[in-house]
N, C-alpha and C positions, 0 to 999 in steps of 0.2 A: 852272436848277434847276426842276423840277417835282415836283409833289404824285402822289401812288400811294396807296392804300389796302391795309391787311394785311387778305388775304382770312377769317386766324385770327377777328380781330375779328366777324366775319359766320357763321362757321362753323354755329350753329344753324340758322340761316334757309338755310344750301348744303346743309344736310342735307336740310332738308327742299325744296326746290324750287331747283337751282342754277342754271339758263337764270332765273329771274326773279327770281333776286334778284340775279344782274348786271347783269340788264334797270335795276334800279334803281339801283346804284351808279351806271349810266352815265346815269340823269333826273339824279342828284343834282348830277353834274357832274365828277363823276372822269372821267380821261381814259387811266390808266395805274390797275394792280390788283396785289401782289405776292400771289400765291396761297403755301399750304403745305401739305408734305405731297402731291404735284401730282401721284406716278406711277400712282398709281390714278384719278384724274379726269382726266388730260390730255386726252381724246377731244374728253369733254363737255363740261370749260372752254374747251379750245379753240376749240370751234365756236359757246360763248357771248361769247365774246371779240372774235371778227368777226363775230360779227352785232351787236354793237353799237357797233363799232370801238374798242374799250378794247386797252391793249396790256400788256406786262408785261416791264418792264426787267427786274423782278430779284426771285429766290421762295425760300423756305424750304427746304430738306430736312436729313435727316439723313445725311451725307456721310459721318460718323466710325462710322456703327451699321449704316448697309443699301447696296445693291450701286450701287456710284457711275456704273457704265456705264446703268442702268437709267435711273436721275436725270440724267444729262446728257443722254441718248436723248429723255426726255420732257422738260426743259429746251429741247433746242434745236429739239424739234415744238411748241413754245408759244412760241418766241422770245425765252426767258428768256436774257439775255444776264451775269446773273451767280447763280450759285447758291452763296445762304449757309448755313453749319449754324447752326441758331438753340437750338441749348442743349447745354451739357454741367455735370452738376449739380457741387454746391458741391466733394464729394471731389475731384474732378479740379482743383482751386484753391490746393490748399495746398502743394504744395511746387514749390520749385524741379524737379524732376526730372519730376514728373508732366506740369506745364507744358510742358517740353521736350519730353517725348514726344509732347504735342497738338500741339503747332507741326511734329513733322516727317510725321503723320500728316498734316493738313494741306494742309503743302507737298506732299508726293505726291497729292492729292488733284486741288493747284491743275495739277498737273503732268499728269495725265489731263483734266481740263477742258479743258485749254491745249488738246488732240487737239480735243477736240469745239467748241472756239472762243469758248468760256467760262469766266468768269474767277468764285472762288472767294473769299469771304469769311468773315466771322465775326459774329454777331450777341449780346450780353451779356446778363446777366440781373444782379441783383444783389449776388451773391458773387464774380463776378472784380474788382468795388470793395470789396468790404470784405474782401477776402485781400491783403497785401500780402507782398511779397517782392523784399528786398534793398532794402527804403528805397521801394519804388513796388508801385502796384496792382498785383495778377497781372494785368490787361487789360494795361498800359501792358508789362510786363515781357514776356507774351506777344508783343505787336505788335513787339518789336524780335527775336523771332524769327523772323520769318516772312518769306518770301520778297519782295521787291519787289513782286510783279504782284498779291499777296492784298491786300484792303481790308478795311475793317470798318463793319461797320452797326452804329452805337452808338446801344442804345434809352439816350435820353435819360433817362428817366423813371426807368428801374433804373438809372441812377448816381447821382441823386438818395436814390432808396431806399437803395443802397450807400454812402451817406454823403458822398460826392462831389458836387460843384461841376459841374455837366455843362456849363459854360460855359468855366472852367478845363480841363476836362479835355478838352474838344475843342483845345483853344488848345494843347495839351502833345501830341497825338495828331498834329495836321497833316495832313500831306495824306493821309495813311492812311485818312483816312474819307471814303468815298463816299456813303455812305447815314447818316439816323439815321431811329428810331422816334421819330416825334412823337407826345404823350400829356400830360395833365394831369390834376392831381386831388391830394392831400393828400402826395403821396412818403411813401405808407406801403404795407407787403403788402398791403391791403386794397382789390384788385382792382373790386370795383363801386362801391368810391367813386373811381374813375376818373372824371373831368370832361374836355367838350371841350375843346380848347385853348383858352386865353385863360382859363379859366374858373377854371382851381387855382392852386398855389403855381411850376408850370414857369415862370419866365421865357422861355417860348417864343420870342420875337423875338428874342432875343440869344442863344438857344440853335442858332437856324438862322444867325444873322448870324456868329456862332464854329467853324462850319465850314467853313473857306474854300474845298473845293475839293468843293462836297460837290455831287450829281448830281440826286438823286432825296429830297423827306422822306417818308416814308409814315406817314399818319396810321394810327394802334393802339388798341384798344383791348382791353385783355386780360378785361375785363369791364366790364358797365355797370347800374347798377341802372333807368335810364329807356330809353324806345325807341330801341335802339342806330339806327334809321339816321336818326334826330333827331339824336342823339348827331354821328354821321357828316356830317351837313348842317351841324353848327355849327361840328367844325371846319374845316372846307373851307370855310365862310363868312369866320371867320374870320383864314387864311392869308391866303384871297383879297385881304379887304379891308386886309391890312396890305402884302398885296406891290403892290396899286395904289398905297396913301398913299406909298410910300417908292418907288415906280419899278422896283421888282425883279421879276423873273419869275415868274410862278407857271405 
């Protein structure tokens, strides 16, 4: 398992200067970057990306909303080897039927990727936990739709917010999750009270140890009220020094 950073998290600082402020992720000590939103920058990030040798397992887009040949084109000129959709809002949650429809949208999704050599997942936000349907979360009822070869990057942090157990709920999810969003801070909407890891109410260490077959955590930050790449230093500080104490990989 290895550490990535969501490039979303940096997003003001790529507006404004993107070559250097990848420059600094990669002092910081990331080694891997999941960018989003990628088909308009691929050029740039790309050639930000090897010149500092950062690489990027796996990146954001919108699969279900803009032209997916596009997104896999510029996925696979950045070596992005999985491309997740990272939101579809709360309406599309509530019923059994609706769900249905996102899972086979989806599956044809993963099914055009599969051409370009890349494989397709799904990223939550806090209302596929707090929708439930037929006894289980719309996430969990979701994921038993979906084809074998799709994964899920579960942000840990918004199943917490969705009222869920992110410790449980990976434990019940299984080998289906490849990725999660690592993040701390109060598991409330209140985005700049986001805390580095270690730092909030996340039990983060049993959060990554309850993924069992999980590839990549990438550290997030959906907002931050102090200097996000402090913010970014501590938790990568952090990870680090708990994947030395226990023997595990970082």
């Amino acid at each position: 398992m290895s550490y990535s950073i969501q490039l979303y998290t940096l997003r003001n600082a790529m507006q404004e200067d993107l070559p250097g402020t990848i420059r600094r992720v990669a002092e910081i000590g990331f080694t891997q970057v999941e960018p989003y939103n990628f088909v308009e920058t691929a050029q740039e990030l790309g050639a930000a990306l090897r010149e500092n040798g950062l690489t990027a397992q796996s990146g954001h887009a919108p699969l279900l909303s803009q032209d997916q040949d596009q997104i896999f084109a510029a996925a696979r000129e950045l070596g992005i080897k999985t491309v997740i959709d990272p939101f579809l809002p709360a309406e599309h949650w509530q019923s059994a039927e609706d769900i249905q429809a996102t899972a086979v949208k989806l599956n044809a999704a993963a099914k055009k990727g599969a051409e370009y050599g890349i494989r397709v997942g799904y990223h939550n936000h806090a209302w596929e936990l707090e929708s439930t349907i037929e006894g289980r979360t719309a996430l969990e009822y979701f994921a038993d739709l979906l084809d074998p070869e799709l994964v899920l990057e579960v942000d840990t942090y918004w199943v917490a917010v969705g009222g869920q157990d992110p410790v449980e709920l990976l434990s019940r999810l299984g080998d289906r999750v490849k990725l999660i969003h690592i993040k701390d801070g109060p598991a409330t909407t209140d985005t700049k009270a986001q805390q580095p890891a270690g730092q909030g109410i996340i039990p983060v260490l049993d959060v990554i140890a309850a993924a069992k077959s999980l590839e990549v955590g990438v550290v997030e930050f959906d907002d931050y009220s102090g200097d996000i790449f402090e913010g970014i230093t501590q938790s990568l500080e952090f990870l680090q020094k708990s994947a030395a104490s226990t023997g595990a990989d970082a």
